[in-house]
MITORMAR-780532 format. One record per residue (C-alpha): residue in one letter; z, y, x. Coordinates in steps of 0.25 Angstrom, whole numbers, padded with zeros to 4 digits, always signed. Layout:
AZYX/...
% end
This chain:
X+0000+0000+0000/X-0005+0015+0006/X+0009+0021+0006/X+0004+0037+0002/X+0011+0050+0007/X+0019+0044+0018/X+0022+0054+0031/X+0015+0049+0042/X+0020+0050+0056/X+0011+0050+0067/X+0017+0046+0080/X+0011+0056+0093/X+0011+0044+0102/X+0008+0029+0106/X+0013+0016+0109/X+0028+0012+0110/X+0032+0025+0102/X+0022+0027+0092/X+0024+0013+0089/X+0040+0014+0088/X+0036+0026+0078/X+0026+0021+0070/X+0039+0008+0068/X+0048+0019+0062/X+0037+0026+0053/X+0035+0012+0045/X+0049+0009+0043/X+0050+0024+0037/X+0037+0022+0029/X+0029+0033+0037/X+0014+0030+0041/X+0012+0033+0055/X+0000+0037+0063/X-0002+0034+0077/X-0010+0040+0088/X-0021+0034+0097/X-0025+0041+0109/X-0037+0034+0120/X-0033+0024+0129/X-0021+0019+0118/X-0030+0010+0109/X-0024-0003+0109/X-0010+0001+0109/X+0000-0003+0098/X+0004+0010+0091/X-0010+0010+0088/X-0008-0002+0080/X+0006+0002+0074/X+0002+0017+0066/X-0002+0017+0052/X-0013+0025+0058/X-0018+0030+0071/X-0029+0040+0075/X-0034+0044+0089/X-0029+0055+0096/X-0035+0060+0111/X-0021+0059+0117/X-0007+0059+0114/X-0004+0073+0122/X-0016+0077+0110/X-0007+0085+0101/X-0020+0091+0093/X-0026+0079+0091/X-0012+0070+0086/X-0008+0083+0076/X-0024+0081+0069/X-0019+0067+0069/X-0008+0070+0062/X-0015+0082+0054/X-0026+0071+0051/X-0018+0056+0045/X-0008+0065+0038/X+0004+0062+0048/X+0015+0072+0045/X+0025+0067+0057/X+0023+0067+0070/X+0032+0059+0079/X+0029+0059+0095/X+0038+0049+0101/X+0040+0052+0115/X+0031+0055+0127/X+0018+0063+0125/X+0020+0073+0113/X+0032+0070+0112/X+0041+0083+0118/X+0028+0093+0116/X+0031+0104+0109/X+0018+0109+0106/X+0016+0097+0100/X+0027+0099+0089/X+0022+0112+0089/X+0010+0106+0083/X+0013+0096+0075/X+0021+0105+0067/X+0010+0117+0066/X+0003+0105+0061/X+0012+0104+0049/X+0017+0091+0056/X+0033+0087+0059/X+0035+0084+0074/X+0043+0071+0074/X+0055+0076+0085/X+0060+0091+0088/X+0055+0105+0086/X+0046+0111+0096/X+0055+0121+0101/X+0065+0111+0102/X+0057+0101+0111/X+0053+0114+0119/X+0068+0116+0123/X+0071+0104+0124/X+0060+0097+0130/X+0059+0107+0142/X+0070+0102+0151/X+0072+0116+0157/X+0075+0122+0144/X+0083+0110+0139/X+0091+0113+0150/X+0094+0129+0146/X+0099+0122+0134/X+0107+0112+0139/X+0113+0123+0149/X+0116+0133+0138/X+0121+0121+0128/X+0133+0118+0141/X+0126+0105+0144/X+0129+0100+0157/X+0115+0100+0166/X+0112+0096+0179/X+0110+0109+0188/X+0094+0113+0187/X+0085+0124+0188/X+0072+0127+0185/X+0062+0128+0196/X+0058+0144+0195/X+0041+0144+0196/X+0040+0152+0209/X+0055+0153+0214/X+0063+0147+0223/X+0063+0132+0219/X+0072+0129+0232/X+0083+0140+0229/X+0083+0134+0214/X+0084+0119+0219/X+0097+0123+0227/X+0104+0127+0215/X+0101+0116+0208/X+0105+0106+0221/X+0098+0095+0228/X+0094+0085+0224/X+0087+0090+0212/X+0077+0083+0203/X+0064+0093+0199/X+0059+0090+0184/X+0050+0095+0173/X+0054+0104+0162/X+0044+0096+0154/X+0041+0081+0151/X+0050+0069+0156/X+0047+0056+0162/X+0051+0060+0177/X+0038+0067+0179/X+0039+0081+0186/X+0053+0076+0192/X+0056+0075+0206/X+0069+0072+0214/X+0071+0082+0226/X+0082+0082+0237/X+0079+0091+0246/X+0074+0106+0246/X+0061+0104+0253/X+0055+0093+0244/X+0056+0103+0232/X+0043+0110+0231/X+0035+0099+0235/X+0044+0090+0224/X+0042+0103+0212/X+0027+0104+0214/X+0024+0088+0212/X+0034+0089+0199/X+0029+0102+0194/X+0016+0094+0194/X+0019+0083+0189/X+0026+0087+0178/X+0015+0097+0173/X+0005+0086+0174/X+0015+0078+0163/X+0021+0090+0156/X+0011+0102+0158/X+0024+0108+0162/X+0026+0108+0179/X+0040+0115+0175/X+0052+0109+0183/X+0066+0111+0183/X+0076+0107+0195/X+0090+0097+0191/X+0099+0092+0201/X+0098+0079+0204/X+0109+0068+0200/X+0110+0056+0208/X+0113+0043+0199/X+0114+0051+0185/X+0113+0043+0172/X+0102+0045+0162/X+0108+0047+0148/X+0102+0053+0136/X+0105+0055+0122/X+0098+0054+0110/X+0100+0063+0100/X+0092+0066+0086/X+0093+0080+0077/X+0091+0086+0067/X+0084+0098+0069/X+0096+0107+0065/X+0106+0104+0074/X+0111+0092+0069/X+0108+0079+0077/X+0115+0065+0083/X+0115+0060+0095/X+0112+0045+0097/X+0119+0042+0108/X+0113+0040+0124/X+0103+0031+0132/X+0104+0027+0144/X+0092+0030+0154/X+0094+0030+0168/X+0087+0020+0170/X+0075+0028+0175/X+0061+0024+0185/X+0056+0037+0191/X+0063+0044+0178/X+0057+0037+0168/X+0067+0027+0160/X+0066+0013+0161/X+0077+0008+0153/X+0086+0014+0142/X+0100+0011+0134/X+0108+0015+0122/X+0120+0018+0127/X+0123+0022+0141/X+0134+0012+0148/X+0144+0019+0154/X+0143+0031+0149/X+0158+0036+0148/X+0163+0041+0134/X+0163+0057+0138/X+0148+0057+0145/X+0144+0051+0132/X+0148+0060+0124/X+0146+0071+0132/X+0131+0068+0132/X+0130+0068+0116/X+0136+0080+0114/X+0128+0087+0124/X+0115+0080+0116/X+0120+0086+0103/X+0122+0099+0109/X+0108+0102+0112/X+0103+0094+0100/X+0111+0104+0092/X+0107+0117+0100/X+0092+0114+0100/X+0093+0109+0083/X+0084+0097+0091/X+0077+0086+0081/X+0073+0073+0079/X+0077+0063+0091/X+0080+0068+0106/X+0087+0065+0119/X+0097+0071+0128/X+0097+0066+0143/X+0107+0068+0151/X+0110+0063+0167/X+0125+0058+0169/X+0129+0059+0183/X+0140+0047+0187/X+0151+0055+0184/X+0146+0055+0169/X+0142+0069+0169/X+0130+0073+0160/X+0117+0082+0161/X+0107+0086+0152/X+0094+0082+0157/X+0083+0086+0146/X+0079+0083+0131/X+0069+0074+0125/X+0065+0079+0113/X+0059+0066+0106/X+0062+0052+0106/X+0064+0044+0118/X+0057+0031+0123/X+0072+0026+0124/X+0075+0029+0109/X+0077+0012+0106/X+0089+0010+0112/X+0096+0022+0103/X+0091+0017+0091/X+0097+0003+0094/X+0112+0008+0098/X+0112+0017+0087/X+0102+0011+0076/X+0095+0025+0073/X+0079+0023+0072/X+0076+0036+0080/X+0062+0037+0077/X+0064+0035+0063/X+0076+0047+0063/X+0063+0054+0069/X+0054+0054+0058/X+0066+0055+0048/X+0070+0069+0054/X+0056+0074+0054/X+0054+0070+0040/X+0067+0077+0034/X+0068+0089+0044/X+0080+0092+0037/X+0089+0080+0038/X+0097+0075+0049/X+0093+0062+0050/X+0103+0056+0058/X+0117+0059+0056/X+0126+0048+0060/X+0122+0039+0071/X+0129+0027+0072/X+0137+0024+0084/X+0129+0017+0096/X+0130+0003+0096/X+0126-0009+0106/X+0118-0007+0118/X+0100-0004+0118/X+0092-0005+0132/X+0079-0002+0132/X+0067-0003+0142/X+0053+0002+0144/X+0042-0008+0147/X+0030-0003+0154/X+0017-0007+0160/X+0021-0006+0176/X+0023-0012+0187/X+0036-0010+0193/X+0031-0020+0205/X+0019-0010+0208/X+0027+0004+0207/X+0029+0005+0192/X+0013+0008+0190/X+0005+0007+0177/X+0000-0009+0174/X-0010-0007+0163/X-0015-0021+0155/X-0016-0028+0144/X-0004-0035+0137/X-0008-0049+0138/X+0005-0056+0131/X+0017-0047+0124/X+0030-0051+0121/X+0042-0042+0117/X+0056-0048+0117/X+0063-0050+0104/X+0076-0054+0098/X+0088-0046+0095/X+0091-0033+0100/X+0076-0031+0105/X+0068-0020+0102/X+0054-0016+0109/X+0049-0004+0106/X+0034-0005+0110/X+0019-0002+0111/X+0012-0013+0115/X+0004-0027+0109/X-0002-0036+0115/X-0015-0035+0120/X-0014-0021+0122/X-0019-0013+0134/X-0008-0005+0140/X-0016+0005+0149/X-0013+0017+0158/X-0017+0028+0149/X-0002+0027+0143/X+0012+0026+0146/X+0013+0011+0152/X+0026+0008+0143/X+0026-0005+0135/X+0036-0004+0125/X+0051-0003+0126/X+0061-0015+0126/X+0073-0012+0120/X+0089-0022+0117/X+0099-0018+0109/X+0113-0029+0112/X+0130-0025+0108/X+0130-0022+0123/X+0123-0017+0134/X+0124-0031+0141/X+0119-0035+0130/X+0108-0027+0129/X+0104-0030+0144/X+0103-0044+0143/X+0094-0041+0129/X+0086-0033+0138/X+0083-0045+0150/X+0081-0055+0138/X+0070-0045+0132/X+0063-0041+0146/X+0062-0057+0149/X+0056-0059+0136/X+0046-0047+0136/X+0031-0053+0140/X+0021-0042+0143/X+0009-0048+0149/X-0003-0042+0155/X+0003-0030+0163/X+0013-0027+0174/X+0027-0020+0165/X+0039-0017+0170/X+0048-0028+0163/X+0054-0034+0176/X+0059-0022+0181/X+0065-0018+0167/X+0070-0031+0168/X+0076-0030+0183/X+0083-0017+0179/X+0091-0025+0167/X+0096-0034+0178/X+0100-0026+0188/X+0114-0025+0189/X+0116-0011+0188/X+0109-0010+0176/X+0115-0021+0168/X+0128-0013+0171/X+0123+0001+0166/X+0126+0007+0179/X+0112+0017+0182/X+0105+0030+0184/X+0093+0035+0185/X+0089+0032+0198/X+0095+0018+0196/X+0081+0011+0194/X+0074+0019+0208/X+0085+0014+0217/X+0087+0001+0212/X+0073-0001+0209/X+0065+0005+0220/X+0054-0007+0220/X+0052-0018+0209/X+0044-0029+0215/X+0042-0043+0208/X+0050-0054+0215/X+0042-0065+0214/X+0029-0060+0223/X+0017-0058+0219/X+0011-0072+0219/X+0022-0076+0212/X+0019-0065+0202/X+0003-0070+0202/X+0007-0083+0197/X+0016-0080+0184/X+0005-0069+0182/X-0005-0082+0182/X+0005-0091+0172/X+0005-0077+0163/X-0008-0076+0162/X-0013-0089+0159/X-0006-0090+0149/X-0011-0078+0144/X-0026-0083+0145/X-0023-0096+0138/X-0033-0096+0126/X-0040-0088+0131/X-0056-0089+0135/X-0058-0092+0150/X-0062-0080+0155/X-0050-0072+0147/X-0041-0081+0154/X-0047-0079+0167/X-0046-0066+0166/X-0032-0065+0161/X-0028-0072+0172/X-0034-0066+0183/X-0027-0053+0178/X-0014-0061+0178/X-0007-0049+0188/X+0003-0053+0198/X+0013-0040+0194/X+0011-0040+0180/X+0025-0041+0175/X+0030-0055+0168/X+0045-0051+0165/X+0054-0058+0173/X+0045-0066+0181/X+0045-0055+0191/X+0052-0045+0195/X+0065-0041+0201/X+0076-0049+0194/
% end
């Protein structure tokens, strides 16, 4: 049966995300419309929309507003990454006569910029490392000895690690401001950086918050993110361990401070470094949802996505009141198409064989079939594995069991070495920082050799090509690649 004048959403991104939307719009009965752009076609949130029209990129605000202009679409949500943190873009959905699925323009602006973030935090008497901005033209030197040695340089713009450098001394400065500046205004259009004082061994923690547009909001307790490669996280969890009572709390009020002063709307996050004496300090803001969002939904039950489209639908209402207390332990990790024995680079392919783990307390948040061709053009992450367990010892065994029993054949990934970092000692007792995973993980090489490696790559893929013509199989298994990842066949263990 048609279903007649039912909002449409259309979601402003691709795989993984698009799909974990397009999930929430059917349990609301919204229709959904997805995006195609070139290079994307066999991908799975293709597959998942009511409907999906092509776009010429996914940075192509023009082009996804006629789109939306075009199906009817009234919503527009932008999970996280490309569009997500642009204010021009919200700026036009909503000339469109369109409602932007997250904060106000002007709100991302403040917020979004680290820079300006920071003024607030300052004014708001929330503690900060000290920083400066770098002043176009002055003395870069004088401004770096107030702030103090060593110093990280970053961009006011963006995330990810990019336009961020590490400096120690006085005469690597210019040489390491002109390579960020770069950098970041190659990814961000903004070669704007700041200057922070660097914190040996500092926790990652973050908060997640949600508002209500009028200075009401909730916070949902914090996530766990030091583990970190190169500044990207690698692996997340609901709650921190060891986090004492007073740091905890200290950090929720400080979310809710600037939640309330900035009237902030829809779902967010606060991140914070805590230094070993558990002191805290505002880092920045992300204005929209986070990869990492599972593991607060599972300690906390709250569907985020679907508080998202509720508050955008009734502006007026606070949609999330009360949250129920956190409960249990969530982990979750990012699968991606690398290889960790060969520097972490890029192993396009196609996905031969796909198994995802069940059972209880297993999620996997993903946007991938088999069959399909994962490419270059994109961000090489596979999907996300996610446990929920009563405990976090618990939850890292879940974990083990789910990696063991994930089968991704046809490409290098990085599940051995999500897997080694589960077992590590330190890990499994929650004692980490952000540069936990570069010092303890300088190098992943396989174990078993090379040859070794060949022949379990041979096993895999015959039995890939059985039933299949002579030549298929021929060619599947002279394909069969030596460093393409068979879980915990190889790696460190």
């Amino acid at each position: 049966m048609t279903r007649r004048n039912v909002p449409k959403v259309l979601v402003a991104n691709r795989s993984e995300i698009a799909c974990r939307v397009f999930q929430a719009c059917r349990e609301m009965g919204l229709r959904s419309v997805g995006i195609q752009a070139p290079g994307d076609e066999e991908a799975r949130h293709v597959t998942y929309a009511d409907e999906v029209h092509s776009v010429a990129g996914y940075l192509d605000i023009p082009s996804i507003v006629a789109v939306a202009q075009r199906t009817g679409a009234t919503l527009i949500h932008p999970g996280y990454g490309f569009l997500s943190e642009r204010p021009a873009f919200v700026e036009a959905v909503e000339k469109a006569g369109l409602v932007f699925v997250g904060p106000r323009a002007e709100t991302m602006e403040l917020m979004g910029g680290k820079i300006s973030a920071k003024e607030l935090a300052t004014r708001e008497k929330i503690p900060t490392l000290p920083w400066a901005k770098v002043p176009p033209g002055g003395d870069l030197a004088a401004v770096a000895a107030k702030v103090g040695f060593p110093l990280l340089l970053k961009a006011s713009a963006g995330g990810g690690g990019k336009g961020m450098r590490r400096v120690d001394r006085r005469e690597d400065l210019e040489s390491a401001a002109e390579s960020a500046s770069a950098e970041a205004l190659a990814a961000f259009g903004d070669g704007t950086l700041f200057l922070e004082r660097f914190v040996e061994k500092p926790r990652h923690i973050e908060v997640q918050v949600f508002g209500d547009g009028r200075g009401g909001g909730v916070h949902l307790y914090d996530r766990e993110c030091s583990l970190q490669r190169r500044h990207q996280k690698v692996w997340e969890e609901a709650t921190a361990p060891h986090l004492s009572a007073q740091t905890r709390e200290g950090l929720y009020e400080a979310a809710m401070r600037l939640v309330r002063a900035v009237k902030y709307r829809s779902a967010g996050t606060l991140e914070f470094l805590v230094d070993e004496e558990g002191g805290f300090y505002f880092l920045e803001m992300n204005t929209r949802l986070q990869v990492e969002h599972p593991v607060t939904e599972l300690v906390t039950g709250v569907d985020l996505v679907w508080a998202q489209l509720a508050q955008a639908q009734a502006p007026e209402e606070s949609i999330l009141l009360d949250v129920p207390a956190a409960r249990g332990h969530a982990i979750e990790v990012r699968l991606y198409a690398e290889d960790p024995a060969q520097g972490f680079i890029p192993t396009p392919g196609r996905i031969e064989k796909l198994r995802w783990p069940t059972g209880p307390g297993i999620r996997v948040d993903s946007g991938i079939e088999e069959g399909q061709s994962v490419g270059t053009s994109f961000d090489s992450m596979l999907g996300k594995l996610i446990v929920f367990a009563q405990n976090r010892d618990h939850a890292l065994a879940r974990l083990s069991y789910a990696l063991e029993e994930t089968v991704i054949l046809g490409m290098g990934t990085n599940q051995s070495y999500l897997k080694a970092i589960a077992e590590h000692p330190a890990v499994r007792e929650g004692r980490v920082h952000t540069g936990f995973l570069g010092s303890e993980f300088p190098a992943f090489a396989p174990r078993i050799g090379e040859e070794g490696l060949r022949t379990v790559a041979l096993a895999r893929a015959a039995g890939i090509a059985r039933g299949r013509s002579p030549a298929a199989a021929q060619a599947v298994v002279a394909a069969a690649s030596p460093w393409a990842d068979f879980g915990a066949n190889w790696g460190a263990r």
